[in-house]
C-alpha positions as CSV (number, residue, x, y, z in Angstrom):
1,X,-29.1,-2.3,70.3
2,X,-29.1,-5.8,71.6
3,X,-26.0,-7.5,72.6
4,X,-25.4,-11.5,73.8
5,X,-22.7,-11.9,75.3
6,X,-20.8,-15.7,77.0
7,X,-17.0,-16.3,77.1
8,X,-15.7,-13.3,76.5
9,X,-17.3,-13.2,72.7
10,X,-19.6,-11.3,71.5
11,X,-22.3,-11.7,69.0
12,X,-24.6,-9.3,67.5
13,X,-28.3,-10.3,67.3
14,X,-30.1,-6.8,66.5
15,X,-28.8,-3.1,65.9
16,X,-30.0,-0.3,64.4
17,X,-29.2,3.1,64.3
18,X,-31.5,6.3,62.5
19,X,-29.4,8.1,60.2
20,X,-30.2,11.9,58.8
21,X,-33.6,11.8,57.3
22,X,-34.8,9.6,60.5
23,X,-35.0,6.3,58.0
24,X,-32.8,3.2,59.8
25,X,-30.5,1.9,57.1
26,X,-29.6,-1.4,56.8
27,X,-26.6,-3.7,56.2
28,X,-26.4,-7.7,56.8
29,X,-24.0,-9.1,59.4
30,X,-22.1,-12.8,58.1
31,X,-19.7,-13.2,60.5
32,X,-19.6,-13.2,64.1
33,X,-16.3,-13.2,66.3
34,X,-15.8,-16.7,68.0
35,X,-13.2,-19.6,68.1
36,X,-14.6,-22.0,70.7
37,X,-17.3,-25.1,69.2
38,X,-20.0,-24.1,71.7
39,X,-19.9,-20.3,70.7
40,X,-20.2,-21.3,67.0
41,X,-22.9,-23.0,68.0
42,X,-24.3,-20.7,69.5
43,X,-23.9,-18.4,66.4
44,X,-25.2,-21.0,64.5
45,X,-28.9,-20.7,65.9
46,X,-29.2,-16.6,65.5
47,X,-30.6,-15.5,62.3
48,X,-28.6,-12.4,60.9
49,X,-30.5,-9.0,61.0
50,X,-30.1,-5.3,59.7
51,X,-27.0,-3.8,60.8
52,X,-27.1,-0.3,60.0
53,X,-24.3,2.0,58.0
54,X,-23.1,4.4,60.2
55,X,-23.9,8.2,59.7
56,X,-23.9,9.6,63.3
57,X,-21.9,8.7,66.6
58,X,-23.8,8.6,70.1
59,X,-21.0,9.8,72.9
60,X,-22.0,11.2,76.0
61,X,-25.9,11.3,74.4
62,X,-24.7,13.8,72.2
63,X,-25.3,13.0,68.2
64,X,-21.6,13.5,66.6
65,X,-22.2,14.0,62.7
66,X,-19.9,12.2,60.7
67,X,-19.3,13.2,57.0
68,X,-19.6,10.7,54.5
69,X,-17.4,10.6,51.2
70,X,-19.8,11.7,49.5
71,X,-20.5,14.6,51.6
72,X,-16.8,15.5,52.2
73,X,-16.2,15.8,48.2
74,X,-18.8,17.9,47.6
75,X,-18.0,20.2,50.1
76,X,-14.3,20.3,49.2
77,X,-16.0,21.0,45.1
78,X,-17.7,23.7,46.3
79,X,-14.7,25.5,48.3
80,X,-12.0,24.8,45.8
81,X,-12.0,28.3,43.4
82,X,-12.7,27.8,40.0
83,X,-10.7,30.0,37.0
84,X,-13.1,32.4,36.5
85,X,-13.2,33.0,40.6
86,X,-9.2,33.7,39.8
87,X,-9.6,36.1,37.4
88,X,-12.9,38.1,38.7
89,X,-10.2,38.1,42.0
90,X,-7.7,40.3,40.1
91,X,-5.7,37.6,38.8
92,X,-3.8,38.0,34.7
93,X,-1.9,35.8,32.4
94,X,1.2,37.0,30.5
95,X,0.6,35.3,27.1
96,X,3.6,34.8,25.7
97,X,4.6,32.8,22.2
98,X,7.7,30.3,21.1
99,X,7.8,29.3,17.5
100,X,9.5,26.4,16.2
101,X,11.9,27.0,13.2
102,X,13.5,23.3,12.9
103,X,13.3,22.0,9.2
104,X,10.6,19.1,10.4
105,X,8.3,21.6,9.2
106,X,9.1,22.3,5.8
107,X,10.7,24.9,3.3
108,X,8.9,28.3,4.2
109,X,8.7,29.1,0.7
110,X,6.6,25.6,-0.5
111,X,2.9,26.0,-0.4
112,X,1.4,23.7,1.9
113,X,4.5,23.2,4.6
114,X,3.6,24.7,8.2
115,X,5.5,28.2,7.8
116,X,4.5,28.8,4.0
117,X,3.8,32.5,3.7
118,X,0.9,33.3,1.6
119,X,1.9,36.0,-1.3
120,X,-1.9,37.7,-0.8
121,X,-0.7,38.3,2.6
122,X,-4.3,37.5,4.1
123,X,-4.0,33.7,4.6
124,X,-2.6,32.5,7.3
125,X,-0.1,29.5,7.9
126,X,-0.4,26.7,10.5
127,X,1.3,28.9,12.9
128,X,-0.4,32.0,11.9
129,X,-4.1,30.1,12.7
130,X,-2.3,28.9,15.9
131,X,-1.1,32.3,17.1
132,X,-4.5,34.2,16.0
133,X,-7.4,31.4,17.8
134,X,-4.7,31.1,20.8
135,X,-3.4,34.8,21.7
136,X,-7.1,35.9,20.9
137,X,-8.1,34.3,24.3
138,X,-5.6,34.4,26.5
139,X,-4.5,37.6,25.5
140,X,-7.6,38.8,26.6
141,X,-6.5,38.7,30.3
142,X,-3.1,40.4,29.5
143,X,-3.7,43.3,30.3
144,X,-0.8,45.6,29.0
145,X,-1.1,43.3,25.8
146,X,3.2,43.2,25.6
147,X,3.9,39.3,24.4
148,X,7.1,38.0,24.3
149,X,7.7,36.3,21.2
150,X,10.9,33.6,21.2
151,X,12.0,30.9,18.2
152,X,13.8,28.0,18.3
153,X,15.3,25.3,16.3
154,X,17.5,27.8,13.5
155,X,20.8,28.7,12.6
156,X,21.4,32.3,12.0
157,X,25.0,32.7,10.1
158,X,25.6,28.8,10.6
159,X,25.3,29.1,14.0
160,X,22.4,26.9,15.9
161,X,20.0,28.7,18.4
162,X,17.8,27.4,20.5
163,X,16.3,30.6,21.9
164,X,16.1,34.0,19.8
165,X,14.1,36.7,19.8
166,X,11.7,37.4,17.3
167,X,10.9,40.7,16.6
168,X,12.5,44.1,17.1
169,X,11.7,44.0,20.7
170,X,11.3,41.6,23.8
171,X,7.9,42.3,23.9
172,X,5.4,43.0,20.7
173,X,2.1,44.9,21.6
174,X,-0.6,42.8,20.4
175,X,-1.3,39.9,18.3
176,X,-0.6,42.0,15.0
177,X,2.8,42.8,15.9
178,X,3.3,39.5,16.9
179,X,2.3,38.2,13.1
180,X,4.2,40.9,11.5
181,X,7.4,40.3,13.1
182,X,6.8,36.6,12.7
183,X,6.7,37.0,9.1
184,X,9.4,38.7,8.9
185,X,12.1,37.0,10.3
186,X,12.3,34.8,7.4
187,X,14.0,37.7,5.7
188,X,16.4,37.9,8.3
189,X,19.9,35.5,8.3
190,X,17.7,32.9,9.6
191,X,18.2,29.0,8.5
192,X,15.2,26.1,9.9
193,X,17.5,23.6,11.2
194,X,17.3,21.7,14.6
195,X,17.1,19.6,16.2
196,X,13.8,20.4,18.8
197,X,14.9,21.5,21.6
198,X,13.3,23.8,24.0
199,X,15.1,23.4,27.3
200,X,16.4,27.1,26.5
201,X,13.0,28.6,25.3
């Protein structure tokens, strides 16, 4: 590069620098630093030329790389492991399920309400299709299939719960046991109620 230099100022008349592919890239300089009248004089008379971006760092006539933004995000995209790297590393998911029971979502026994329970037995409920398309993937990478099932949101015997177990056990082996024993706890002393609250669940 070229450099002038008077009074302790500096101004820059020509630079460049090669970056990576060898091309010299360009920026326009609009300022220069000086405070006396006869330096921004001076300045006045030098027509501004390319001032390159930096991409590399001479010290000691050794080329330092230095990553650009760019550069340093894709790297960091390619390093940082994806889900499927998790799970072909050994990695499961316990799938678990909490249903609400408060009375927002209608009487059970009304066709059309959320937890309406079909008399053919074959079509399934809001919660039902929820359940089915959701366990049906992540229960995929459960291994032991065993699926904790919890409710909230009822009274059993007058008494509000916000955390119960539904089902005859604390885990139900697969996503048919899990639809059987939700259906059946609407036989049991159970009462939709609220309000939502699943600080418990």
């Amino acid at each position: 590069h070229k450099q002038s230099k008077k009074a302790g100022h500096l101004v820059v008349t020509q630079a460049s620098l090669e970056g990576d592919s060898g091309d010299t890239a360009a920026a326009t300089t609009t300022s220069a630093l000086r405070s006396d009248d006869a330096a921004a004089a001076a300045y006045a008379s030098v027509t501004p030329v390319p001032v390159p971006i930096p991409t590399k760092n001479t010290n000691d006539d050794k080329d330092v790389y230095i990553p650009s933004a760019a550069t340093t995000a894709a790297a960091a995209a390619a390093t940082t492991p994806t889900f499927v790297d998790y799970l072909s590393g050994g990695c499961e998911l316990e799938c678990g399920f909490a249903i609400d029971f408060t009375g927002s979502n209608g009487d059970p026994r009304k066709p059309g309400t959320l937890h309406y329970i079909h008399p053919n037995g074959h079509d399934l409920n809001e919660y039902e299709k929820c359940i089915t398309s959701v366990g049906a993937i992540v229960g995929r990478y459960d291994s032991n299939q065993q699926f904790p099932v919890q409710g909230f949101g009822a009274k059993f015997y007058g008494q509000i719960n916000h955390c119960f177990q539904v089902g005859p056990t604390e885990e139900l082996h697969g996503l048919s046991q899990v639809l059987q024993s939700y259906r059946q706890v609407f036989s049991t002393g159970l009462t939709m109620s609220g309000p939502t609250a699943l600080g418990e669940v």
